[in-house]
MARZAZA-13994 format. One line per field, with one value per residue: residue number from 1; x, y, z of N, C-alpha, C in turn; residue in three letters. Coordinates in steps of 0.001 Angstrom, whole numbers. Example, Ala and Ser with C-alpha at 12.3 -4.5 7.8 and 13.67 -1.06 7.14 Angstrom:
residues 2
i <- (1; 2)
nx <- (13190; 12850)
ny <- (-5690; -2250)
nz <- (7800; 7080)
cax <- (12300; 13670)
cay <- (-4500; -1060)
caz <- (7800; 7140)
cx <- (13200; 12900)
cy <- (-3300; 30)
cz <- (7800; 7870)
aa <- (Ala; Ser)
***
This chain:
residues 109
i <- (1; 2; 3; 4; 5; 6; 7; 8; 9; 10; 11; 12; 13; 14; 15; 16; 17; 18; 19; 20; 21; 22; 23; 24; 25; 26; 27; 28; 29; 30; 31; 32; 33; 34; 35; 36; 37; 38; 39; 40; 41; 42; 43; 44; 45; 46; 47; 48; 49; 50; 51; 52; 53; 54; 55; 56; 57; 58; 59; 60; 61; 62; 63; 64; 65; 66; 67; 68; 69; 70; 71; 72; 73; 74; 75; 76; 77; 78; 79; 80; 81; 82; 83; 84; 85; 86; 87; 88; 89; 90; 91; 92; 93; 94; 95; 96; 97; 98; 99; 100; 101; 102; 103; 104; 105; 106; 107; 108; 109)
nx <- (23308; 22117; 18357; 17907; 20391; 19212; 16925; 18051; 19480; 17444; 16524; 17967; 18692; 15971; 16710; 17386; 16073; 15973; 16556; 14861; 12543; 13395; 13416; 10557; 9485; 10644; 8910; 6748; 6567; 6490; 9193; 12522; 15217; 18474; 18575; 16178; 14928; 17441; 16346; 13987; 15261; 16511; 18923; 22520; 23052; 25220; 24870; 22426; 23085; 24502; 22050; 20664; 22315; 22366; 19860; 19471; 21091; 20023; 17834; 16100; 15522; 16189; 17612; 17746; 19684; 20161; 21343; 22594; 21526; 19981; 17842; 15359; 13378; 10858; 11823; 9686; 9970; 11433; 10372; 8980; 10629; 10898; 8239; 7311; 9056; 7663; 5116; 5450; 5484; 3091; 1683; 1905; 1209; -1253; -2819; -2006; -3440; -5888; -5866; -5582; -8162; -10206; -8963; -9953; -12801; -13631; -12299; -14266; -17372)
ny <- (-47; 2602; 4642; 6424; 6309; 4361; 4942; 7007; 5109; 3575; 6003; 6680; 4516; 4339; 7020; 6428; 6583; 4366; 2013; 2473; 1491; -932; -2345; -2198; -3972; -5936; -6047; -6440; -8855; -12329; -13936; -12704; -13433; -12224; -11875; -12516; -9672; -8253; -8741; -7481; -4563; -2022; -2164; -3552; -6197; -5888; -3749; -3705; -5785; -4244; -2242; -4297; -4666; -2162; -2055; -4567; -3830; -1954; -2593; -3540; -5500; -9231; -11924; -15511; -17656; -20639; -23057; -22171; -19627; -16736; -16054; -12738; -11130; -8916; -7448; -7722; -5731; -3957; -1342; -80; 1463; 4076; 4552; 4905; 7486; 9001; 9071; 10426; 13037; 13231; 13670; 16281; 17535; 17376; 18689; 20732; 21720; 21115; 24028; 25046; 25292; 25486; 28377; 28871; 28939; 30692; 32781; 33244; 33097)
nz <- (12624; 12544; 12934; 11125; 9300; 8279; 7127; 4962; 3511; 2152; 1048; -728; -2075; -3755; -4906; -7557; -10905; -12654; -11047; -9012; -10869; -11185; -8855; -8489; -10408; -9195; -6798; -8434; -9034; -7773; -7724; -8921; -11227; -12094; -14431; -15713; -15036; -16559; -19140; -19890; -19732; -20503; -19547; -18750; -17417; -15516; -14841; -13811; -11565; -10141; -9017; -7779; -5960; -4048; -3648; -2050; -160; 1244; 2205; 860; -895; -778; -1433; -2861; -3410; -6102; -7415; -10118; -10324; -8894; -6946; -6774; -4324; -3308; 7; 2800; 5028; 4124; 3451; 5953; 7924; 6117; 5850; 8466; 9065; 7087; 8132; 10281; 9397; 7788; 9870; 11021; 7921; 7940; 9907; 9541; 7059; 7838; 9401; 7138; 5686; 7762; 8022; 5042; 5646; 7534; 6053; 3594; 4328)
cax <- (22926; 20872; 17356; 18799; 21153; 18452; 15865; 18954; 20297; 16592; 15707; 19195; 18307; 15099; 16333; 17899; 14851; 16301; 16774; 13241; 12187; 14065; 12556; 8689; 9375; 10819; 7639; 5598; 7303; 6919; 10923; 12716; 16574; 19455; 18340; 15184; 15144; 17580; 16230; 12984; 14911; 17907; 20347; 23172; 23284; 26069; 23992; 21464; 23394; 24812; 21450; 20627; 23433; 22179; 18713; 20071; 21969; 19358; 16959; 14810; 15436; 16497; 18457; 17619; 20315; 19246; 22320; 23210; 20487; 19942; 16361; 15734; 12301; 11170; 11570; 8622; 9850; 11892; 9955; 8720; 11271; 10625; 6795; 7288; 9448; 6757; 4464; 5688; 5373; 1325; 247; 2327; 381; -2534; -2930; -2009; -4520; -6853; -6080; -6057; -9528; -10346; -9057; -10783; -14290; -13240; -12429; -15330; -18321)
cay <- (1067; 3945; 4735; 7906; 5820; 3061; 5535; 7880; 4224; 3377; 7248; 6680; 3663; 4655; 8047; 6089; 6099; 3101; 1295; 2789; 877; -2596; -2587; -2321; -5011; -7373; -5896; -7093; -10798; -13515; -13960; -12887; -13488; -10899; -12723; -12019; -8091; -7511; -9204; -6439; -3393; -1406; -2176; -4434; -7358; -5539; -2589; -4350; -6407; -3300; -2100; -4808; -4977; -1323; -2523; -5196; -3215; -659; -3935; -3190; -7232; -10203; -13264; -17070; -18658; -21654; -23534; -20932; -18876; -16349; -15205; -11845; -10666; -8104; -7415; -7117; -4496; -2799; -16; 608; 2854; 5310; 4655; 5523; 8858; 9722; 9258; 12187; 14396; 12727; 14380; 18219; 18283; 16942; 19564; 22479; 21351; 21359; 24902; 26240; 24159; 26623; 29921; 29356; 29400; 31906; 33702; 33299; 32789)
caz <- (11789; 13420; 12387; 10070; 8255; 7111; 6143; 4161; 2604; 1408; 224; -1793; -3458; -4434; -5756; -8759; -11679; -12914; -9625; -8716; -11597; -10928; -7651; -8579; -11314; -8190; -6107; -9066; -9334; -6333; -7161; -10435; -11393; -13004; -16363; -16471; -15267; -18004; -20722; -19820; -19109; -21981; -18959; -18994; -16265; -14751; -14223; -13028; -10320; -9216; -8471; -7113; -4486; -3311; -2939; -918; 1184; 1588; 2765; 2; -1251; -470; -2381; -2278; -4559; -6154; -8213; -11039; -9892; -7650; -7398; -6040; -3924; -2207; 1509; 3374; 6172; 3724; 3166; 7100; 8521; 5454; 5800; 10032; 8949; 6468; 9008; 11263; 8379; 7425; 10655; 10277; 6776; 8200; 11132; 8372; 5874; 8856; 9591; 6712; 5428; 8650; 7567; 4263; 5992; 7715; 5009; 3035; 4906)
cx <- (21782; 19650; 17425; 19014; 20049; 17507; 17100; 19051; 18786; 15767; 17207; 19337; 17183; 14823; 16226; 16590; 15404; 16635; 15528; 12353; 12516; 13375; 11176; 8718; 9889; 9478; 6641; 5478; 7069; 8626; 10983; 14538; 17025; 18597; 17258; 14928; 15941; 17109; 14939; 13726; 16567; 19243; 20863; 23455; 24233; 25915; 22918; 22036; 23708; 23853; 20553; 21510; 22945; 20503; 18798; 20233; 20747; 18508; 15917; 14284; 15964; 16725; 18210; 18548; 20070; 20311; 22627; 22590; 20466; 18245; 15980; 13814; 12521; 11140; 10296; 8417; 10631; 11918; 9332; 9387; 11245; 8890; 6547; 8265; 8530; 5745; 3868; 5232; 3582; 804; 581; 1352; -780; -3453; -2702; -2994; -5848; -6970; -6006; -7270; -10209; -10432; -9822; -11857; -14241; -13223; -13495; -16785; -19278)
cy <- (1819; 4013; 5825; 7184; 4898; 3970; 6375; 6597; 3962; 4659; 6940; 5755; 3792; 6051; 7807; 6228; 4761; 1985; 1188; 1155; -787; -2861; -2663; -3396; -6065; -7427; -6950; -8487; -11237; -13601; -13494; -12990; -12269; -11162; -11866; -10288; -7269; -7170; -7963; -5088; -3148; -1613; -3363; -5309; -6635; -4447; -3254; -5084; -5128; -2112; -2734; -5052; -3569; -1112; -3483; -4719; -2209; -1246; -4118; -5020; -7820; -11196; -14387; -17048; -19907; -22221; -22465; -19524; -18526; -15339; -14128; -11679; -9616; -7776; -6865; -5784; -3745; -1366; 789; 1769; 4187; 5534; 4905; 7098; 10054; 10377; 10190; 12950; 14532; 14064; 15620; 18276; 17980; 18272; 20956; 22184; 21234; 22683; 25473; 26170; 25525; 27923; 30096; 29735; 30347; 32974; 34006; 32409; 32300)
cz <- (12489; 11988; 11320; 9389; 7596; 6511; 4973; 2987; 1759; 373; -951; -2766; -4174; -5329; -7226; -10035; -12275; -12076; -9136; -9756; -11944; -9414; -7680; -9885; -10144; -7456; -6789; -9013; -8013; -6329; -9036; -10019; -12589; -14496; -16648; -15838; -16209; -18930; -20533; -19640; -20453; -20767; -19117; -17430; -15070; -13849; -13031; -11396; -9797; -8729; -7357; -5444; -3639; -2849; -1988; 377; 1922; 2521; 2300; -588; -791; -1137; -2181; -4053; -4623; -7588; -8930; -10794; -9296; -7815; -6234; -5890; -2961; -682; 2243; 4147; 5507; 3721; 4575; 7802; 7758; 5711; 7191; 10007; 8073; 7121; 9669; 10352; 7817; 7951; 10739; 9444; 7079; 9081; 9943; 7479; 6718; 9152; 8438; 5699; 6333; 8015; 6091; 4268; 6266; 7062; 4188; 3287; 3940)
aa <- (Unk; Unk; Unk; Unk; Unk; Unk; Unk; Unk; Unk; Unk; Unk; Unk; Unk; Unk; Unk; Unk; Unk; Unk; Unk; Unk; Unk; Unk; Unk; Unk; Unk; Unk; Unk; Unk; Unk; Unk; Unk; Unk; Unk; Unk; Unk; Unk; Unk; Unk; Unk; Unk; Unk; Unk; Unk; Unk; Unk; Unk; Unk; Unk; Unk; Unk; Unk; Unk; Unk; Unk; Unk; Unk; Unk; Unk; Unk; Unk; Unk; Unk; Unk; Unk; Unk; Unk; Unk; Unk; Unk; Unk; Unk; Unk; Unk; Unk; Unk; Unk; Unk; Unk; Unk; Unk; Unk; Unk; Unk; Unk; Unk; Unk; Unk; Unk; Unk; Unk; Unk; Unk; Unk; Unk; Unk; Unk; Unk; Unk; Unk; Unk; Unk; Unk; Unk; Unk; Unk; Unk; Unk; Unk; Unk)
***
């Protein structure tokens, strides 16, 4: 998978607000299972796994099954290749917010 496709697959799971929101409740947890993100959220298990499977994929989490159980956390480097594309963009607004910080003196001495 090219460096495009993983940042596209992780901006695509995190457009979801309800996916968004299953993901910063795994962030919050050391590990949680389907069970218990339902029983906290108006979705139905089925929903839920199938956000789960595109956080997965995206490399946002990661699975340790554990007999009936499958307990879900989040990936550490998940979020790097969006946080190294952001990056690029930091220092553009950084360098314009520098000049025009500038042209305001400028402007009004």
């Amino acid at each position: 998978m090219t460096q495009a496709e993983t940042i596209t697959n992780v901006m695509r799971a995190l457009a979801d607000p309800t996916r968004r929101a299953v993901f910063e409740r795994i962030v919050n947890s050391e590990e949680i299972t389907v069970v218990e993100l339902t029983r906290a959220s108006s979705v139905t298990q089925g929903a839920i796994s199938q956000h789960l499977k595109s956080l997965k994929k995206a490399g946002l989490v990661i699975e340790r099954p554990e007999g009936r159980n499958v307990f879900y956390r989040a990936q550490p480097d998940g979020l790097e290749p969006l946080a190294d594309w952001m990056s690029h963009y930091g220092v553009f607004w950084r360098e314009r917010f520098t000049d025009l910080r500038q042209l305001l003196k400028e402007m009004d001495p």
